[in-house]
NUGU-344560 format. One line per field, with one value per residue (C-alpha): x, y, z; residue number from 1. Coordinates in steps of 0.1 Angstrom, whole numbers, always signed. Example, Ala and Ser with C-alpha at 12.3 -4.5 7.8 and 13.67 -1.06 7.14 Angstrom:
east = c(+123; +137)
north = c(-45; -11)
up = c(+78; +71)
n = c(1; 2)
***
This chain:
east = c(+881; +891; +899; +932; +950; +982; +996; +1006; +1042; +1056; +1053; +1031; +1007; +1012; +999; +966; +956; +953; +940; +914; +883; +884; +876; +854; +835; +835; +800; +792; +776; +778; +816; +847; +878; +909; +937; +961; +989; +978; +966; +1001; +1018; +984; +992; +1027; +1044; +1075; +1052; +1023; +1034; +998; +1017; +1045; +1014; +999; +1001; +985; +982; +970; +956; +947; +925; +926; +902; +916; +950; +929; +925; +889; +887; +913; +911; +935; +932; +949; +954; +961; +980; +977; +938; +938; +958; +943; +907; +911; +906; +920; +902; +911; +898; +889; +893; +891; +871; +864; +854; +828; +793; +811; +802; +832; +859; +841; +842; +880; +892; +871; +881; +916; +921; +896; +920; +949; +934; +925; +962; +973; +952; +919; +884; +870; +869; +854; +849; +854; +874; +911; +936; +919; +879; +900; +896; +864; +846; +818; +796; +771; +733; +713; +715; +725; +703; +725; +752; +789; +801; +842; +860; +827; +821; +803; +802; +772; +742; +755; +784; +768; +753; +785; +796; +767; +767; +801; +782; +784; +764; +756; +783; +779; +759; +779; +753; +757; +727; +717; +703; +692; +702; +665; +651; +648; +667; +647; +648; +668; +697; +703; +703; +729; +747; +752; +758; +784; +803; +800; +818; +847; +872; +868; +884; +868; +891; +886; +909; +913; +943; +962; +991; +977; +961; +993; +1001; +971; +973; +994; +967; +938; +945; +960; +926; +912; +936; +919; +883; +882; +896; +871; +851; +846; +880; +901; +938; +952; +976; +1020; +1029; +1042; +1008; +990; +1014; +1007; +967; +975; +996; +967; +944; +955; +958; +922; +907; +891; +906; +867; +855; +876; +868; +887; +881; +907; +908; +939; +957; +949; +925; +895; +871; +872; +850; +869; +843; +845; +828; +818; +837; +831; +822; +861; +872; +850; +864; +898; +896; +918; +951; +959; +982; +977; +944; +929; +936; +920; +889; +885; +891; +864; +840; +847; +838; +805; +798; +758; +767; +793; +809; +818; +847; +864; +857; +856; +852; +878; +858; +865; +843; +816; +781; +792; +773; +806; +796; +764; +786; +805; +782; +762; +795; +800; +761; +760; +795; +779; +749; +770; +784; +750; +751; +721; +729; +753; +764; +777; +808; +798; +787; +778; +747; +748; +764; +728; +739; +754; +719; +700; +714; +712; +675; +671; +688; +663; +689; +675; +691; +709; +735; +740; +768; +772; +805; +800; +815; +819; +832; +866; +858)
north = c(+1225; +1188; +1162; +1151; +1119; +1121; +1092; +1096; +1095; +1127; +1143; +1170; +1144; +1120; +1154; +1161; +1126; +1124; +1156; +1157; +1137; +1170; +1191; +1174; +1162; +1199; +1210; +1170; +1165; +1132; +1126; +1114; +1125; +1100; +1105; +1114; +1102; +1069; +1075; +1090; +1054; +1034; +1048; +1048; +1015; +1017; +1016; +994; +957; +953; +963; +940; +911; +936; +955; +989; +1018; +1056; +1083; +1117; +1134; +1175; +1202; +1235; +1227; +1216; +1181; +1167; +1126; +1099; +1062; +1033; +1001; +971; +938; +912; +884; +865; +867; +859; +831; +819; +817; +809; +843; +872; +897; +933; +962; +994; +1014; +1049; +1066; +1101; +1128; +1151; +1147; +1148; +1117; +1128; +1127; +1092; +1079; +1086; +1074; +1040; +1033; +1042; +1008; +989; +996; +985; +956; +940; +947; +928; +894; +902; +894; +907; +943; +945; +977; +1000; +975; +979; +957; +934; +933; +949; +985; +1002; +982; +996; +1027; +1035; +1028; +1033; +1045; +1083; +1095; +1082; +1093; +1075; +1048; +1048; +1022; +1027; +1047; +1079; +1087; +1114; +1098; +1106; +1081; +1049; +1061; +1075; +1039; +1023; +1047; +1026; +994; +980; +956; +944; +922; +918; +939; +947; +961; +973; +968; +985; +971; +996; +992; +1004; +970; +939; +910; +875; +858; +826; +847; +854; +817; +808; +838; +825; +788; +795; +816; +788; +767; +756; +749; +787; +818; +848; +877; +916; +945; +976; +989; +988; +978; +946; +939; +940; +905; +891; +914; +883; +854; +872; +885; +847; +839; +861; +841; +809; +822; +841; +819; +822; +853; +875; +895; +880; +880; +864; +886; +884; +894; +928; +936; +922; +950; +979; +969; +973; +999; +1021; +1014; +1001; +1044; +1048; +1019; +1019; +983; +979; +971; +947; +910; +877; +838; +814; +778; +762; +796; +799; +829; +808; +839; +880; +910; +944; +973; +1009; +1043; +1058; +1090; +1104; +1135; +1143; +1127; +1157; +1183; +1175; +1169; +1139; +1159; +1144; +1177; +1199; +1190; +1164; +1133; +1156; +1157; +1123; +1109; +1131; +1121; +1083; +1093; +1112; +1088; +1075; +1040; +1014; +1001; +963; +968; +928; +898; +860; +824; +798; +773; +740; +765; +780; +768; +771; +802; +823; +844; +854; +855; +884; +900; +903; +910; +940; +949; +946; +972; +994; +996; +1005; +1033; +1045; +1041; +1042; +1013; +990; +988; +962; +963; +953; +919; +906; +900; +866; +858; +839; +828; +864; +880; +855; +861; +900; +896; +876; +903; +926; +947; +965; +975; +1015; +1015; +991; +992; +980; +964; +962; +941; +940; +923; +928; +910)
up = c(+824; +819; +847; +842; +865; +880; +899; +934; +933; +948; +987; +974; +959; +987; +1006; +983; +985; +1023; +1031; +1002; +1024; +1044; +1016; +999; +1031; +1045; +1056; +1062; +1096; +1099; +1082; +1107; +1097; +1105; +1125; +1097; +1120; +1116; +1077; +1068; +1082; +1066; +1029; +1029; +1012; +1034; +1069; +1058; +1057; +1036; +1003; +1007; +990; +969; +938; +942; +923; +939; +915; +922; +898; +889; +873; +871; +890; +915; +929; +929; +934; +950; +943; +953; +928; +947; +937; +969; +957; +991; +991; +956; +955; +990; +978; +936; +923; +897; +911; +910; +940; +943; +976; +994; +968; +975; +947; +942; +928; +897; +871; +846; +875; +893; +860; +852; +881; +885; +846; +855; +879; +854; +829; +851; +866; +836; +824; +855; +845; +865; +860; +886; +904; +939; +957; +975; +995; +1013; +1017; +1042; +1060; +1089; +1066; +1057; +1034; +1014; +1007; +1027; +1015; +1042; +1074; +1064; +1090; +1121; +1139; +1122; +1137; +1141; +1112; +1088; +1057; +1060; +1020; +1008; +992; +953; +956; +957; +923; +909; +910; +897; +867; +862; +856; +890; +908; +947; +955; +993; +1016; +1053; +1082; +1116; +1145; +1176; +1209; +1229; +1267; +1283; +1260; +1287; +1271; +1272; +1305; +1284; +1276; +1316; +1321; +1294; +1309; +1340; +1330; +1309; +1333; +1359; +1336; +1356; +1321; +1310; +1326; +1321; +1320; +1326; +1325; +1345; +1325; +1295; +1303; +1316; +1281; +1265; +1267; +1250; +1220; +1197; +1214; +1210; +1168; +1163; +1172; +1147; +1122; +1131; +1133; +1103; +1075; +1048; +1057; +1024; +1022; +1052; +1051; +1082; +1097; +1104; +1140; +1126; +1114; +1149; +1165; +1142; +1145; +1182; +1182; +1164; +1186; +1220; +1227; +1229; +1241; +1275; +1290; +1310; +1276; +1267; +1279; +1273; +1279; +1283; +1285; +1296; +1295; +1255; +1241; +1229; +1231; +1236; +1220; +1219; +1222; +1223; +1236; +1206; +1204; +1172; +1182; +1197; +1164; +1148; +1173; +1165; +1129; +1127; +1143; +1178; +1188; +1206; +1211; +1196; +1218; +1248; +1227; +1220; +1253; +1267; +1242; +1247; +1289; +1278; +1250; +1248; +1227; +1227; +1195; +1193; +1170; +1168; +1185; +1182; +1196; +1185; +1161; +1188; +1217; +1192; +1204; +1238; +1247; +1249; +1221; +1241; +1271; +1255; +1244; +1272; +1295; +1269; +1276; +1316; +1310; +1291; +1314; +1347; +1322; +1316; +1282; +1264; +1236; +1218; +1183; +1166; +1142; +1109; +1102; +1067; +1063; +1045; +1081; +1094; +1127; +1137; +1122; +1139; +1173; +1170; +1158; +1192; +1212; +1200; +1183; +1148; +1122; +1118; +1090; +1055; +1034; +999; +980; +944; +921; +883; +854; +839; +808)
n = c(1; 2; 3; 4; 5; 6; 7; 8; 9; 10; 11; 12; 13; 14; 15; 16; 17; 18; 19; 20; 21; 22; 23; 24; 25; 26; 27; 28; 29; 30; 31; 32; 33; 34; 35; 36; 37; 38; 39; 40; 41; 42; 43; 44; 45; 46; 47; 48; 49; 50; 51; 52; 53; 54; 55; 56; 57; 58; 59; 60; 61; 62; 63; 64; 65; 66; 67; 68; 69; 70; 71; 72; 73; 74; 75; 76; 77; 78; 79; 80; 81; 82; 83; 84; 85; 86; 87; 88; 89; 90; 91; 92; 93; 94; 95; 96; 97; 98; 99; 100; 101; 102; 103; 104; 105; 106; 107; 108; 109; 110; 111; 112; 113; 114; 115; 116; 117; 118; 119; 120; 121; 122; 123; 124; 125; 126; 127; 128; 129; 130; 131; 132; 133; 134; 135; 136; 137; 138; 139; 140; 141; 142; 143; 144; 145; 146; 147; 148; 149; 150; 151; 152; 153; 154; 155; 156; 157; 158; 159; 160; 161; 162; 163; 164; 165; 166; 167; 168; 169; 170; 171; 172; 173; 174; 175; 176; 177; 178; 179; 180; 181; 182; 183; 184; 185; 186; 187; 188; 189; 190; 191; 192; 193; 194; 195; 196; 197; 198; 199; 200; 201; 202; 203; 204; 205; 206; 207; 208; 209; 210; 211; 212; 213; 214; 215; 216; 217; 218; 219; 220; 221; 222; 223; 224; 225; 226; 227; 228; 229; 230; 231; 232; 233; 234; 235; 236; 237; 238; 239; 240; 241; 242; 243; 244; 245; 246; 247; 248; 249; 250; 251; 252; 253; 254; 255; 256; 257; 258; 259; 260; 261; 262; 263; 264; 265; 266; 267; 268; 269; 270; 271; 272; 273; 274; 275; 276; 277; 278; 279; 280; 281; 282; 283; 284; 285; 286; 287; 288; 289; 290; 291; 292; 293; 294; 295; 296; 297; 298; 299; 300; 301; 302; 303; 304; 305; 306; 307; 308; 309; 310; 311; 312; 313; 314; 315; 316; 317; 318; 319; 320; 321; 322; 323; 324; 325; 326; 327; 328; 329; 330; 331; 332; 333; 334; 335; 336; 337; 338; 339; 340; 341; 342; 343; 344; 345; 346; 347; 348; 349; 350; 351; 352; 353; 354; 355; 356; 357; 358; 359; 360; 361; 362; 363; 364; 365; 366; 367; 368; 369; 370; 371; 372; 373)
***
């Protein structure tokens, strides 16, 4: 039968397009489902402040009445005009190892973009670097890691059958916690938290985080202005970003520094639980939550999921301060390593540092990019 497109305009659609990962991905050891709770919010226009500075366009495509590939084309007029660009994105792929049905949905947001004005397409890429950014290219033979892409092997190709090229690789590291750190990094530990103009803040619930959540993602707005992607954030969108995940974070792995009562520093880590995100395959009732928060208290590795140093403290040591804070946490948990969230990896200084902690490399992730013209 032939693939046909339909655009995602009706419930029933709406419907297909979120639940169709879970089909397609059925069998696949090492997929995470979402929490469609937070997915249902994430794609709908009216809940996701995102689409108030974009143009989008969702597709669903069909063979035999039956639907077989999703794609989101998006076009963020903030980023653009913030950075000097037309360019055009691609996002939350998902089909089968089917070149005919890849092929008719990538062409489709081609086709639109370049309608639109753009030059460029990037993908697959969300609204913003806070979403899942990228294919994965290697790394296939690790566990997932929560807020990355677990794709099969064949899709990287699909999309490269389309013409595209490496536009930025992403990669995430591990330092195991049995491999001694080097004598210097203790020292710059301890110095920098005798520092008498720093506070050095640590949380035992989370209700006592709750004031720092505005602080702490205005910091990300300062320290992230011209990282590949970035879109600095409204306070509406700093609470939803909370909101989503403030449920299952475990407040010990959260640490903060202040100077002069403002958030200069903080790293945000979390148990990996992807094993009670599998078990309760993305539904929170009845169930679900139960299985996550046991995973997250039998969990093996920690994920670093956001942090940052204000630009006037960097070269301070508070970057290694954090991370070793989230280290010496994870040890006392009995942990047996610490992941990184994903860092670019034309991001020197961040490789540098996690080739000096020992750390090696587990997962890469590819954006591509290609030519409207």
């Amino acid at each position: 039968m032939a693939v046909t497109l339909k655009e995602v305009k009706t419930s029933k659609d709406f419907k297909a397009f979120i639940y169709l990962p879970e089909k397609i991905h059925k069998g696949h050891a090492n997929w995470l489902p979402p929490l469609y709770a937070d997915e249902k919010k994430y794609f709908n226009p009216q809940k996701n402040p995102s689409f108030s500075s974009c143009d989008y366009r969702m597709m669903l495509t069909y063979r035999d009445g039956r639907p077989v590939g999703r794609i989101i084309g998006i076009i963020n007029r903030k980023h653009n005009e913030m950075m000097g660009l037309k360019n055009a994105r691609f996002g939350f792929l998902e089909c089968y190892n089917d070149r005919e049905v890849a092929h008719t949905l990538i062409n489709d947001i081609e086709v639109w973009g370049k309608q639109r004005g753009m030059n460029k397409i990037i993908g697959p890429f969300g609204f913003s670097d806070r979403d899942i950014q990228g294919f994965l290219v290697e790394g296939f033979e690790y566990e997932p890691v929560v807020d990355s892409a677990c794709n099969f092997e064949y899709m990287p190709e699909l999309v490269m059958n389309e013409g595209y090229v490496k536009d930025i690789d992403c990669v995430i590291y591990r330092y195991p916690l049995d491999k001694p750190l080097p004598e210097i990094f203790d020292r710059i530990y301890k110095r920098t938290l005798a520092k008498k103009t720093f506070q050095f803040l640590e949380f035992s619930s989370r209700k006592s985080m709750k004031p720092y959540i505005v602080p702490v993602l205005r910091l990300v707005n300062e320290a992230f202005t011209g990282i590949y992607g970035f879109v600095p954030m409204d306070e509406k969108e700093m609470f939803d970003l909370a909101k989503r995940y403030i449920p299952i974070l475990d407040p010990k792995f959260v640490k903060i520094v202040t100077r002069n009562g403002s958030v200069v520093g903080f790293m945000v880590a979390m148990p990996n639980c992807y094993r009670g995100l599998q078990k309760a395959r993305g539904r929170l009732f009845p169930f679900g939550l139960f299985h996550i928060l046991h995973a997250m208290r039998h969990a093996e590795s920690v994920n670093t999921m956001l942090g940052a140093v204000h630009p006037s403290c960097q070269k301070l040591g508070l970057d290694m301060f954090l991370g070793m804070s989230t280290i010496e946490t994870a040890r006392k948990a009995g942990m047996k390593s610490v992941d990184t969230h994903v860092v670019m990896e034309e991001n020197n200084s961040m490789m540098h540092e996690l080739q000096r902690y020992g750390a090696h490399l587990i997962k890469k992730f590819r954006v591509y990019q290609k030519s409207l013209n």
